[in-house]
N, C-alpha and C positions, 0 to 999 in steps of 0.2 A: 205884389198883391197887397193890398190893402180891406180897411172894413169898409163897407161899401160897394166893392168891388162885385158884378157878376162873373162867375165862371161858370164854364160847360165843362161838365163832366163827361165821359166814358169808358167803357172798359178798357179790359186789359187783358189777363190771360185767357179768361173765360169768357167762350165764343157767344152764348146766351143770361149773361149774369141775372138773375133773378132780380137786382134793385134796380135797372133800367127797362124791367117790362118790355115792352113793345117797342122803345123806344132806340134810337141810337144814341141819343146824350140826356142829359138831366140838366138844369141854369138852378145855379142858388146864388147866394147873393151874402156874403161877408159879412159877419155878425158882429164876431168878434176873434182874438187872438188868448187862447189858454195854454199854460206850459205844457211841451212836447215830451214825450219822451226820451230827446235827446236836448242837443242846446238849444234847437230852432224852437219857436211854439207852434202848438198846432191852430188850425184854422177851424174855427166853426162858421157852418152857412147852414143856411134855410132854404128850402126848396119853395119854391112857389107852390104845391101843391106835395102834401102826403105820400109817400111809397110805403107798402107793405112788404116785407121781405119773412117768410116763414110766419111768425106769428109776430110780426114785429109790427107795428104801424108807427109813421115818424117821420115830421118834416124839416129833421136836424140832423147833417151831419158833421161828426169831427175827421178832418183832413190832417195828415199824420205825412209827413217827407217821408219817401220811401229809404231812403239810403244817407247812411250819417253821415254828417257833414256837407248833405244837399241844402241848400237857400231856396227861399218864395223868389220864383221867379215869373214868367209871363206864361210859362207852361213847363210842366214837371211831371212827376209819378209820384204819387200818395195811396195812403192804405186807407181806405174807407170804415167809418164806425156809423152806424144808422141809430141814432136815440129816439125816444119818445118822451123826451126830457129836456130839460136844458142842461149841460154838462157842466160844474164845479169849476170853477179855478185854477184847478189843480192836474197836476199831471196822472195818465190816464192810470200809474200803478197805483194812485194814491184817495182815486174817486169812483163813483158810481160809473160801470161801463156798459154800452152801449151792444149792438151787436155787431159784430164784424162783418161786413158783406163783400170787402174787395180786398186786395194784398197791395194789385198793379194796377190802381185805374192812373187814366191820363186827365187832366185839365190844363186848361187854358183859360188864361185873363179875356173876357168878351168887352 
């Protein structure tokens, strides 16, 4: 995965996740690459278009490897953060954070 890159998102454990609405996946498009909270960095993408989650409204989110010592690969499991920001440089203990909406979602490079 690269910046650039579109993926599709979707869930994971949760059979109606409140940040894909209606919908069965979400496409953002790779922004950029910020430190992860572990060695990998994490991914931010931009949604084509706004979700609202609880009182959240945001068409950024940061993608976080679910399990240490996973790599960006063509499709994975990442924990989802929804901003209405653009996120810092920095690793997520050490910046302004977002809201958490997913634990296990899946993507795929489209």
């Amino acid at each position: 995965m690269k910046v650039g890159d579109t993926v599709k998102l979707f869930g994971g454990y949760d059979y109606e996740p409140k940040w894909l609405r209606q919908e069965d996946h979400q496409l953002a498009t790779v922004i950029k690459f910020i430190p992860g909270q572990d060695s990998e960095p994490a991914a931010v993408v931009k949604l084509s278009q706004p979700i609202t989650v609880d009182s959240v409204i945001g068409e950024i989110l940061v993608l976080e490897l679910r399990h240490e010592g996973a790599k960006w690969f063509k499709k994975g499991t990442v924990h989802i953060e929804l901003c209405n920001f653009m996120p810092d440089d920095t690793r997520w203990q050490d910046r302004k954070q977002g809201l958490w909406v997913e634990a296990a979602a899946s993507y795929a490079v489209v």
